[in-house]
Residue, then its C-alpha position, 0 to 999 in steps of 0.5 A: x438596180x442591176x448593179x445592187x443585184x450583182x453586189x447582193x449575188x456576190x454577198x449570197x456566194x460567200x458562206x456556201x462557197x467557204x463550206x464547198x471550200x472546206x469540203x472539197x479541200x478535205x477530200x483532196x488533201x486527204x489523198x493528196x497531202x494527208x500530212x497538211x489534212x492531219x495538221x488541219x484536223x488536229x488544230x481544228x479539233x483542239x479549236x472545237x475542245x477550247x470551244x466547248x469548254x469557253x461556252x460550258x461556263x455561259x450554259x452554266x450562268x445561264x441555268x444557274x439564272x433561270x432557275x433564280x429567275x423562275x422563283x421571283x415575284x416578278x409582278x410585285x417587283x413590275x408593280x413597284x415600279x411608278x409606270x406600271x400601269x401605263x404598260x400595254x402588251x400586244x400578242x402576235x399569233x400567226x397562225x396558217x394550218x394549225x389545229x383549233x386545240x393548239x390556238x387554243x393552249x396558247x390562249x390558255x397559257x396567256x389568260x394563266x399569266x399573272x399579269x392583268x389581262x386588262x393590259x392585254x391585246x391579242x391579235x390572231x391573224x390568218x392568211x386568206x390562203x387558207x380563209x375558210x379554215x381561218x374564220x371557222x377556227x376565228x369564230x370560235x376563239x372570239x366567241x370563247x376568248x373576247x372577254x377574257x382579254x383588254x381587246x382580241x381582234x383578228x386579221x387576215x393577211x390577204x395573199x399574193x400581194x407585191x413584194x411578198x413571199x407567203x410566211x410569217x414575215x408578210x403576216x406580222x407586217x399585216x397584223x402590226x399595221x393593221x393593229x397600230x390602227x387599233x391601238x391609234x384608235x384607242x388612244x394608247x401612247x405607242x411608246x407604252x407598247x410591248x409587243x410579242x410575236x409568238x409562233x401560235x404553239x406557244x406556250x408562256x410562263x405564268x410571270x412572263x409579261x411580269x418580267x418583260x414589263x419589269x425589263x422594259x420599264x427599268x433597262x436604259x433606252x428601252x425601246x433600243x431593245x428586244x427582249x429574249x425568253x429561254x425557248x423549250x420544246x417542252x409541249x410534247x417532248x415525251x411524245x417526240x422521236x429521240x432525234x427531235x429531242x436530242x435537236x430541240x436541246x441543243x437549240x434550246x441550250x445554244x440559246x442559253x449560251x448566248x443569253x449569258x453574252x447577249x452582246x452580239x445576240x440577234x432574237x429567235x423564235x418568239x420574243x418581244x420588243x418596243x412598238x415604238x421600234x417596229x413604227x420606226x422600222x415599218x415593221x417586219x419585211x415581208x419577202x424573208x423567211x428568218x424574220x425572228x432574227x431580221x427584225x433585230x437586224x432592222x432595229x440594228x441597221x436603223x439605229x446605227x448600231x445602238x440596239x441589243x437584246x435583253x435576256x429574259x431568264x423564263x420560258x416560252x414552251x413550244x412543240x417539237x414538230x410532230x408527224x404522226x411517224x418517225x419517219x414523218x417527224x425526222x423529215x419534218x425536223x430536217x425541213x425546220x432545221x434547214x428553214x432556220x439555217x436559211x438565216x444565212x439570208x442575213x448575212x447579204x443583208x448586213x454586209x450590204x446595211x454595214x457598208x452604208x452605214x456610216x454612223x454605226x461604229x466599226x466594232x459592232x459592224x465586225x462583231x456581228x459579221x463574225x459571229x453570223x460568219x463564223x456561226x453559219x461556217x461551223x454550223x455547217x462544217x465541224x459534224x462533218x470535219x469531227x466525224x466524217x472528214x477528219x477520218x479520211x486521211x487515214x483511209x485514203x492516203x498513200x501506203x508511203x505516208x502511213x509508216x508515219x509516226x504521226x500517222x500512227x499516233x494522231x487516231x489516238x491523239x484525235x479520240x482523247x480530244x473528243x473524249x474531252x469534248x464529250x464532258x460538254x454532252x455529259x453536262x448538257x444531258x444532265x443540265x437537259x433533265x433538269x428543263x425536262x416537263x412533268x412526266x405523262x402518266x403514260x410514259x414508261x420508266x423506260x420511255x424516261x431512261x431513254x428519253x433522259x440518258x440513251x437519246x445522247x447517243x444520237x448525237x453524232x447522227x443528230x449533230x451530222x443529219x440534221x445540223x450540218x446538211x441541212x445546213x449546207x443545204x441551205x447555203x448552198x441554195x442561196x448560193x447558187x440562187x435557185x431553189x430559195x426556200x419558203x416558209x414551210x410550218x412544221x406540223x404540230x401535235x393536238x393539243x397539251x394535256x395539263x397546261x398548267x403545268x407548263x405555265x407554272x414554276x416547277 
């Protein structure tokens, strides 16, 4: 047991010391060899240009694609289909601290759904922590909603219980047991099961189901699969401050880049998967706060390698996260991006799972762990190299070294790099006014102007404050193995006024 603490130490080291590494080198070699940092510097902006221009294509295929997909009848192309009516869908909504009128919109956005709510189980499930608040709203919801649905139950994940951290993890284990009872009970095959474990804020497209339950019934070995929605913050993105917006894109568009190359994926935020997957994996573990991406990991580990994601090219709308002020929701918004940074608690986990799995092929093993490796490096590393640390060379080297022709001519050598790396914001801004919500009556064509053009440029700020030291914060906590995060649970707005509009195609 000692020895697995040790090994799992040592695993916990390795991101946030190559971040320290890459940053303490930087400021050295900045004064003390300017001519290795410049070289450096040049080399890994070039990396960064032949980067964006490698990803522009996927966001391409992949909006090129959404927008196909929001136009299909994918409920008469389900219904075609000879299993159709064997298709069973539970809906997981754990919810904590969330307002009534947030359960509710999700509620809405599921009875809104083309697919026959007769094959629909929802499972609302609270924490005892917060007990009295979760039997009032509870109330409310069975009273309003238990007829609209095949079956809506509730659940009530009691607290302190061993080898569990308070979170979403520890309470969609308890709502999966206690709702594989449920379904046992009914009598329906497990095998025919989709399951969906939402953020309670969701908000689904009309044809979302529809097209899982279209995927799940024609992809090979479906239950080797979970199953990807495009997320958009979309449910009060006018609302939101400029930097919020700016972020929730740039999740939202990182997410397309990998949909359009989901070998190597893991999921994120809400989604769906097999029933038949998470029995086999004894559902979500219950003492990490990624679970949205542990869970593939699991499915990943237990079959040896034979498990990946299926891109599904529709929405799920959630909220940026609210505040009642600026100040408040920028706070808030570095306490999101920092909990989701904390999936850096994977990458233990898989080198640990990959070195004991003998079955699983080599290839995938490398594959994931770069792309985890080289996604949680860069993350943390290219705002700061590409505006900040890449500059000081030029401030703090030696009067001896700046006669240099390289000195003088790599300041102009460096912008024109990211001048062209800039055309990747100029498509994203406008590929972003295309996902945009119906504008509220009360926002101004002035709100639209910034909200569609001004905002993008924050992005060195955005992409510096709330990217890459929430970041490093996150690896560096796991690295010194104090300080580990919780599940905290980014505030919400009120409620969504025209919600319809948000589960329709536009």
């Amino acid at each position: 047991m000692e020895t697995n603490k040790i090994e799992t130490r040592f695993y916990e080291i390795i991101p946030g010391a190559l971040v320290w590494l890459t940053i303490v080198l930087s400021l050295v070699l900045s004064y003390t060899h300017p001519l290795w940092m410049v070289y450096f510097i040049m080399i890994y902006d070039l990396y960064w240009l032949f980067r964006v221009m490698y990803y522009l294509p996927f966001v391409f295929i992949s909006w090129w694609t959404y927008k196909r997909d929001l136009k299909r009848d994918w409920l008469g192309m389900a219904k075609a289909l000879p299993r159709f009516n064997e298709v069973y869908h539970v809906i997981f909504l754990p919810t904590v601290k969330e307002d009534l009128l947030v359960i509710e919109d999700c509620l809405k956005s599921l009875i809104a759904s083309t697919y026959p709510k007769d094959k629909m189980i929802v499972v609302l499930g609270g924490e005892e922590r917060a007990k009295d608040s979760f039997e009032v709203k509870s109330k409310v919801i069975v009273q309003k909603y238990c007829d609209k649905f095949f079956c809506l139950m509730t659940t009530l994940h009691p607290k302190d219980l061993p080898q569990e951290i308070p979170g979403k993890g520890s309470n969609v284990n308890w709502m999966g047991h206690r709702a594989l009872e449920k379904i046992q009970e009914l009598g329906i095959n497990v095998d025919n099961v989709v399951v969906s474990s939402f953020d309670v804020d969701t908000v689904t497209h009309s044809q979302y189901f529809a097209c899982v339950t279209y995927k799940f019934l024609t992809v090979e070995d479906p239950h080797r699969s979970s199953y990807q929605p495009v997320v958009l913050y979309n449910n009060n993105l006018w609302e939101s401050p400029a930097a919020v917006r700016v972020s929730s894109f740039g999740t939202t568009f990182w997410l397309m880049t990998e949909l359009a190359r989901p070998e190597g994926m893991m999921t994120f935020s809400s989604h769906s998967m097999s029933l038949r997957m998470l029995v086999d994996v004894d559902f979500w573990q219950k003492d990490i706060v990624s679970e949205d991406s542990r869970i593939f990991l699991q499915g990943l580990v237990h079959y040896h390698g034979d498990y990946r994601v299926t891109p599904i090219y529709l929405p799920v709308s959630m909220d940026t996260v609210m505040s009642g002020n600026y100040l408040n929701a920028l706070t808030a918004l570095y306490k999101q991006q920092r909990r989701w940074a904390w999936g850096v608690e994977n990458f233990p986990f898989m080198v640990k799972a990959f070195l004991r799995d003998r079955k699983m092929p080599w290839t995938v093993k490398f594959g994931f762990l770069l792309k985890q490796t080289e996604g949680m490096y860069t993350w943390a590393t290219v705002p700061l190299l590409i505006f900040v640390l890449g500059r000081l060379p030029f401030v703090l080297a030696p009067d001896a070294f700046r006669s240099y022709a390289i000195f003088q001519n790599t300041p102009f050598t460096l912008e024109w790099l990211m001048r062209f790396a800039m055309v990747g914001v100029f498509v994203t801004a406008i590929l972003a006014v295309t996902l945009l919500p119906p504008r509220p009556t009360h926002v101004s064509r002035w709100q639209t102007i910034v909200v569609t053009v001004l905002q993008w440029l924050l992005l060195p700020i955005t992409f510096v404050v709330f990217g890459a030291i929430p970041a490093i914060d996150a690896q560096t906590r796991l690295m010194l193995g104090r300080g580990r995060l919780g599940f905290n649970v980014s505030p919400k707005r009120v409620s969504i006024p025209g919600i319809e509009k948000l589960t329709t195609d536009k």
